[in-house]
DRENRO-457029 format. One line per 4 residues: number of its first residue (from 1); for each residue x, y, z of C-alpha. Coordinates in pm, whole numbers, m for minus. Layout:
BEGIN
NUM	X:Y:Z; ... $
END
This chain:
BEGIN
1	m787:m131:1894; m855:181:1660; m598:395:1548; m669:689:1774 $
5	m631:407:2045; m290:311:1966; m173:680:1933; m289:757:2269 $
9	m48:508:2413; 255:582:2275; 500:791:2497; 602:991:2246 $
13	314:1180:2143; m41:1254:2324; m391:1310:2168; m571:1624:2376 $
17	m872:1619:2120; m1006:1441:1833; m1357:1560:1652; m1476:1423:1338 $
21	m1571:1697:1095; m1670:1454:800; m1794:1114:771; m1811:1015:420 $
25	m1655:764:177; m1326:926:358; m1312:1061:713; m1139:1379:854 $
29	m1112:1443:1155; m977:1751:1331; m678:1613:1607; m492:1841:1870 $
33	m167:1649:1936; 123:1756:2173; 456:1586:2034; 763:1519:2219 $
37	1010:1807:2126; 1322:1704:1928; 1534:1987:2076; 1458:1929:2447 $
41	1273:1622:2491; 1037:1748:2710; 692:1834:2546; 675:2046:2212 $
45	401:2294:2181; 24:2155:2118; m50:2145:1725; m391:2122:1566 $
49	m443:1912:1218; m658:1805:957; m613:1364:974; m797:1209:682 $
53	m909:894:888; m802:538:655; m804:186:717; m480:3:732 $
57	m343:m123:347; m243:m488:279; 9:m431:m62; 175:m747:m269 $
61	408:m760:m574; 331:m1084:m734; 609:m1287:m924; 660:m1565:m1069 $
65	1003:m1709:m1043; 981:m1972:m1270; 924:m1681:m1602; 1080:m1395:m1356 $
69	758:m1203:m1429; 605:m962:m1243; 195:m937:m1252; 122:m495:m1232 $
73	m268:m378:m1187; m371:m123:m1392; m616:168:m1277; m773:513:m1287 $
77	m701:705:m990; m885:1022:m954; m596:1174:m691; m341:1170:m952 $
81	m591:1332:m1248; m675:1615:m987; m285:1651:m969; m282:1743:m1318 $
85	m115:1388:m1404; m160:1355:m1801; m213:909:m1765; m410:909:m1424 $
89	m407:536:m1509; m130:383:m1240; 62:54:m1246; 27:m55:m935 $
93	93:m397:m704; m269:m587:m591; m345:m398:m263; m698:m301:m98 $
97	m784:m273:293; m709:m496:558; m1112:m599:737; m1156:m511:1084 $
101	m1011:m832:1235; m852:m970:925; m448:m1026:961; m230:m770:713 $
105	m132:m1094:525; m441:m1241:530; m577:m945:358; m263:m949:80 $
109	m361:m1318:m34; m725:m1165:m16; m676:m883:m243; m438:m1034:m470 $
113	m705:m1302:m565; m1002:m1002:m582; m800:m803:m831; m573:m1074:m1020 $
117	m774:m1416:m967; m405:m1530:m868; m364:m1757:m543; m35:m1613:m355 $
121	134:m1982:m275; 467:m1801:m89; 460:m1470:103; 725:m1261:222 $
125	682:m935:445; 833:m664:331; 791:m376:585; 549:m125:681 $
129	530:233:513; 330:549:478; 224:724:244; 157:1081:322 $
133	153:1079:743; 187:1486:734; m204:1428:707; m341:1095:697 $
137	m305:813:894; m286:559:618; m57:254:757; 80:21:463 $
141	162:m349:511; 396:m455:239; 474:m807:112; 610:m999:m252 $
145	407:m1302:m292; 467:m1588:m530; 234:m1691:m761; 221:m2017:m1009 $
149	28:m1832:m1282; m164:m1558:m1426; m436:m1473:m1620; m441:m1101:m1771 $
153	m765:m928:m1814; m1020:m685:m1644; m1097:m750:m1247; m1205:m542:m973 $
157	m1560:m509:m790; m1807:m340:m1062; m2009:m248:m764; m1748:m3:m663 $
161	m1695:148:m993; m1345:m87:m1002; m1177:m159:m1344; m866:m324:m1272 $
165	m635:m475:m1571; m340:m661:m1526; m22:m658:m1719; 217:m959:m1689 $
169	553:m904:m1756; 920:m922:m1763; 1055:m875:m1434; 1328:m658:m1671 $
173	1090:m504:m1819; 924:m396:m1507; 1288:m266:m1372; 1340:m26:m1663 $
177	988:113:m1634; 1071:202:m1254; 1427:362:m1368; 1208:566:m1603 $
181	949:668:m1358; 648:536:m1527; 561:383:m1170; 458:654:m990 $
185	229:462:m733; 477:519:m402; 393:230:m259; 422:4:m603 $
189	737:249:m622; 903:175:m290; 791:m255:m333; 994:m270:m674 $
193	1292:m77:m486; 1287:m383:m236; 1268:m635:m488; 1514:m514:m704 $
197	1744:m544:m408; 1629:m869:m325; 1547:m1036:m667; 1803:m1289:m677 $
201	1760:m1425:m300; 1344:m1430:m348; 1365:m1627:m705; 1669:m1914:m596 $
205	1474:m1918:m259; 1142:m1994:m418; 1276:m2215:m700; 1491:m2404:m463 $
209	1164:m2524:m213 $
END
């Protein structure tokens, strides 16, 4: 079931048109959607946007309870340099798109291992979150996952212009960083909010298995 698919059955909003407008490494398509009103509850009036089109993202925070460290990525993001963003290079958790019939958490323990070389040996869903749905329907699937050990170095798929490093460190460490705002990923942003609020339970539950 595509996206499109699963907004057309929802009885809350209703999809009158859909044309694609661009088909490239992104997709945007042009959608004219008729909401549910929030004032009556009867239907609002037809509105016409811009959708960039994206598959569905698998994100992890990988930890290591045993050191209470915390393994970031590393990367350039071109978004952030257009922005004017003086370090376009983001700390980020392991995260990449979920396959067309590949499970959310299948794709985590995928991705993790692609851009760390780290096997995920506990997993724990987080939620689900999005980014910027104003304009693109970019659905996040968000999980901490426990890994044994980590190697830090350069990863990614060269084929895809990918340069990935990984920092391991300090959970502390990582907790002052986000009080400073030098994580400015959202997604990496909202995981650490979550597992600062949940540190203690995830390391004793971990350690104590």
């Amino acid at each position: 079931m595509t996206k499109l698919d699963k907004a057309q059955t929802t009885p809350n909003a209703k999809i009158i048109s859909q044309e694609r407008v661009f088909d490239g490494y992104h997709k945007l398509d042009v959608v004219k959607v008729q909401p549910r009103s929030l004032k009556h509850g009867g239907w609002a009036e037809p509105m016409e946007r811009e959708v960039m089109m994206v598959k569905d993202i698998a994100v992890v925070l990988l930890y290591i309870p045993e050191t209470d460290e915390v393994l970031l990525n590393q990367q350039f993001r071109v978004g952030a340099l257009i922005a004017g963003v003086e370090d376009p290079f983001l700390f980020e958790c392991a995260a990449g798109a979920v396959d067309e019939g590949e499970k959310p958490e299948a794709a985590a323990r995928r991705e993790a291992f692609e851009e760390t070389g780290c096997d995920i040996t506990d997993i724990e869903y987080i939620g689900t979150a999005y980014s910027s749905p104003g304009c693109m329907a970019e659905q996040f699937f968000l999980y901490v996952g426990r890994i044994a050990k980590a190697e830090m170095g350069i990863y990614g798929h060269e084929e895809e212009g990918e340069e990935i490093k990984t920092h391991l460190l300090p959970w502390k460490h990582v907790r002052d960083m986000l009080d400073k705002g030098a994580i400015a990923n959202i997604t990496a942003g909202y995981v650490l909010q979550w597992f600062a609020r949940n540190h203690e339970r995830i390391r004793n539950q971990w350690l104590n298995k």
